[in-house]
C-alpha positions in Angstrom: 0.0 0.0 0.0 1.6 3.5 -0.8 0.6 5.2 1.9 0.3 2.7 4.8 1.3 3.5 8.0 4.4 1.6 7.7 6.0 3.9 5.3 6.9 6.5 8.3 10.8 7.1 7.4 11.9 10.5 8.0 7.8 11.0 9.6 7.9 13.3 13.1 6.0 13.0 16.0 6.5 9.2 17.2 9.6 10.0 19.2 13.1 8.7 19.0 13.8 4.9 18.0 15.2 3.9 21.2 16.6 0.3 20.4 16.0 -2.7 23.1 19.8 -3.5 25.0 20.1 -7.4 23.6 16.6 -7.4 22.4 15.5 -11.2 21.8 14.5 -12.2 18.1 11.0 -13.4 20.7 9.4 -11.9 23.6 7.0 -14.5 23.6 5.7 -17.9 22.5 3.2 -16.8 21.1 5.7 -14.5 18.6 7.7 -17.7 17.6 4.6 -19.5 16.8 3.2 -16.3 14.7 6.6 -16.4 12.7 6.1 -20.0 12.4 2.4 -20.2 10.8 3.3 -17.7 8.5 6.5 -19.4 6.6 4.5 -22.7 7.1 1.5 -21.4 5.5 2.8 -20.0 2.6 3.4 -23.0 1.1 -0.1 -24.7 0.9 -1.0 -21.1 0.6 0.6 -20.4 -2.3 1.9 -16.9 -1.4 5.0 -14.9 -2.0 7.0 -12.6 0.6 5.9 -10.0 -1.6 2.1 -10.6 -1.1 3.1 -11.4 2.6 4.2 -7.9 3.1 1.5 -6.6 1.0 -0.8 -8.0 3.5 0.3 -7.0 6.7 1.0 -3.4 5.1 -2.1 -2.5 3.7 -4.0 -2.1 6.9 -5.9 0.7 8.3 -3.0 3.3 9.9 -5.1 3.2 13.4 -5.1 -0.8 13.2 -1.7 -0.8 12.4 -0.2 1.6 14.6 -1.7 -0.5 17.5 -0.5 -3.4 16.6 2.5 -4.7 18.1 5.1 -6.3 15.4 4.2 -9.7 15.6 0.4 -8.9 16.3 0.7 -7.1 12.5 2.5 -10.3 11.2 -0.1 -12.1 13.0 -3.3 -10.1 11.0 -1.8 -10.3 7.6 -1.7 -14.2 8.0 -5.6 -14.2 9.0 -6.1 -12.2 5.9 -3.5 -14.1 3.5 -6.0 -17.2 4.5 -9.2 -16.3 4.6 -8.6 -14.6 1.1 -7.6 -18.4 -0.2 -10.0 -20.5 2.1 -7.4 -21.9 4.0 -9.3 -20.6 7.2 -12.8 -18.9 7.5 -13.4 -16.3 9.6 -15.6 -17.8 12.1 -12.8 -20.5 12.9 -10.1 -17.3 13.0 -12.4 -15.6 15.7 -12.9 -18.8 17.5 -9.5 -20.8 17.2 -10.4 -23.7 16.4 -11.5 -25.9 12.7 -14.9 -25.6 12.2 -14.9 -26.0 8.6 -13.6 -29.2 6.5 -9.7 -28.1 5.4 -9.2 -27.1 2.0 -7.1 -29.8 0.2 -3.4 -28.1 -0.9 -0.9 -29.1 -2.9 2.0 -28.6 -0.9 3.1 -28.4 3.1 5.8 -27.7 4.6 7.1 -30.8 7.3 9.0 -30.8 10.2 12.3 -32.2 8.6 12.0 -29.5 6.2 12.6 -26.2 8.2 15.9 -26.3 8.7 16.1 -26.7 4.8 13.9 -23.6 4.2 14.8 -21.5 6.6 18.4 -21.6 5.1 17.8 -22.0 1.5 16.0 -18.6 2.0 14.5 -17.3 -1.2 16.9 -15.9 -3.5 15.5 -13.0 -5.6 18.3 -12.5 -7.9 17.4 -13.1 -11.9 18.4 -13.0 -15.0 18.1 -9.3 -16.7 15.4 -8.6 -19.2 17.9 -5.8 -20.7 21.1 -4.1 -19.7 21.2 -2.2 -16.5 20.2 1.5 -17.7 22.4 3.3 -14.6 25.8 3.3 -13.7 27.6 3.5 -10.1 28.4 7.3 -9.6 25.3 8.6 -11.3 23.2 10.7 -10.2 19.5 10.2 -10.0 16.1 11.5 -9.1 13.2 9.4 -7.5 10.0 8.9 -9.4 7.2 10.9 -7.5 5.1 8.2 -7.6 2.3 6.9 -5.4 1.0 3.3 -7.0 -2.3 1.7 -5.2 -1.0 -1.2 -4.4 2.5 -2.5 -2.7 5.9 -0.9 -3.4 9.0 -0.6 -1.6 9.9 2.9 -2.6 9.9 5.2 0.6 7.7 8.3 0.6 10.5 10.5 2.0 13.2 9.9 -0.8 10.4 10.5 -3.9 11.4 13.8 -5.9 14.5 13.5 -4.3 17.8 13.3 -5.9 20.7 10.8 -5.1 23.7 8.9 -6.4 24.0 5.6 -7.7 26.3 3.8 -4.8 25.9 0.4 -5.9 24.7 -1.9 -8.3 23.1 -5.5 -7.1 22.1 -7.0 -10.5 18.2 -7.7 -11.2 16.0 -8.7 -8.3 12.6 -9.9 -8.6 10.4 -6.4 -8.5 8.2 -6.6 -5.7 5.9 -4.6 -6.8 4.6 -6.6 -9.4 5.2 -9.6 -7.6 2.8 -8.7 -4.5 -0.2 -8.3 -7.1 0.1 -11.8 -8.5 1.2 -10.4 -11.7 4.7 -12.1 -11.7 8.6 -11.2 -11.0 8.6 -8.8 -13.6 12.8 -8.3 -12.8 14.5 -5.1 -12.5 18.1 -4.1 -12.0 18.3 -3.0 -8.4 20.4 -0.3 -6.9 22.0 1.9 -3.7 21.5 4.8 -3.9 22.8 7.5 -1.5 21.0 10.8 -0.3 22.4 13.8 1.3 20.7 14.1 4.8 19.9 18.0 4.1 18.4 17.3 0.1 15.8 15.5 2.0 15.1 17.3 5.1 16.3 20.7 4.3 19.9 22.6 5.0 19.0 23.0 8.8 19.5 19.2 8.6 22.7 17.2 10.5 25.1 17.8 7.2 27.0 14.3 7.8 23.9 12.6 7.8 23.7 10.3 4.7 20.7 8.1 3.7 21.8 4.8 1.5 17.7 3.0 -0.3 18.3 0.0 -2.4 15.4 1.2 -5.5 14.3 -0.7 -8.5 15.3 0.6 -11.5 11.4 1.7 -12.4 11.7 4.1 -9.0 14.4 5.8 -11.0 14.9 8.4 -13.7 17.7 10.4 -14.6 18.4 13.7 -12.6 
């Protein structure tokens, strides 16, 4: 969603980020088991991270703001399954199977974790065409603001950067959270000055590095 609440980079009035001293990846059972269902789940379920993030994203700024992180990861698994009839909402209120399951294709077993969870999913592809930006160029961020999932941040759009570094093409998630395919695109660093986007009054050694999709990016 282009505008969700998530997309609060560079937004003012929720305080300082105040990191947790040795935070744990869990603060609670319940977290684990939430991170759990939704790798599981993906598999009979036929999703993509993409679609994942999509759905825990494009949530009412009020819900999501009072959400807790794995309470949001938690929502956009409810909504990921009841969208494919892996789970209908009376048996999401109430906990418990009320419904005869959905035969699926695919599950993910025990023995398998370890497997996934390491394998990862690689996005790199193979390019469509040749990259059409260089390291040291400079480059301006499409002002853009799609209705449906992107990764570009509100706060760099209309801005202009530099081309730090170039990753290769990466499946564009953009496309790939609507179900419409990869679609790949070369994918770059680029680096901000700390004052182009906030103004001169800004910290001047403040730099900003976004990894963009080449369709973010025209030339400045």
């Amino acid at each position: 969603m282009t505008e969700g609440a998530q997309d609060m980079g560079g937004v003012r009035g929720f305080g300082k980020v105040v990191p947790e001293p040795d935070e744990p990846p869990f603060h609670a059972d319940w977290e684990r088991r939430a991170f759990a269902l939704t790798l599981a789940m993906a598999m009979p379920g036929g999703w993509n991270i993409d679609m994942s993030r999509s759905a825990r994203e494009n949530m009412p700024p009020a819900d999501y703001l009072s959400k807790s992180y794995y309470q949001i990861w938690l929502a956009g698994l409810e909504k990921l399954m009841a969208e494919r009839g892996l789970a209908a909402r009376d048996e999401i209120e109430s906990g418990h199977a009320l419904h005869p399951p959905k035969p699926v294709k695919r599950t993910l077993s025990p023995d398998d974790v370890s497997k996934v969870l390491y394998r990862g999913g690689p996005t790199g592809r193979e390019p469509k065409a040749p990259a059409r930006f260089a390291a040291g160029d400079k480059v301006r961020m499409r002002n853009i603001a799609p209705p449906t999932h992107t990764r570009l941040p509100r706060y760099v759009r209309g801005h202009v950067g530099a081309i730090e570094l170039v990753h290769g093409s990466h499946v564009f998630p953009d496309s790939n959270a609507t179900g419409a395919g990869e679609n790949p695109q070369w994918l770059y660093t680029v680096c901000f000055d700390g004052r182009d986007l906030w103004g001169k009054d800004a910290d001047r050694n403040v730099k900003v590095s976004v990894d963009a999709w080449e369709p973010y990016l025209e030339p400045a």
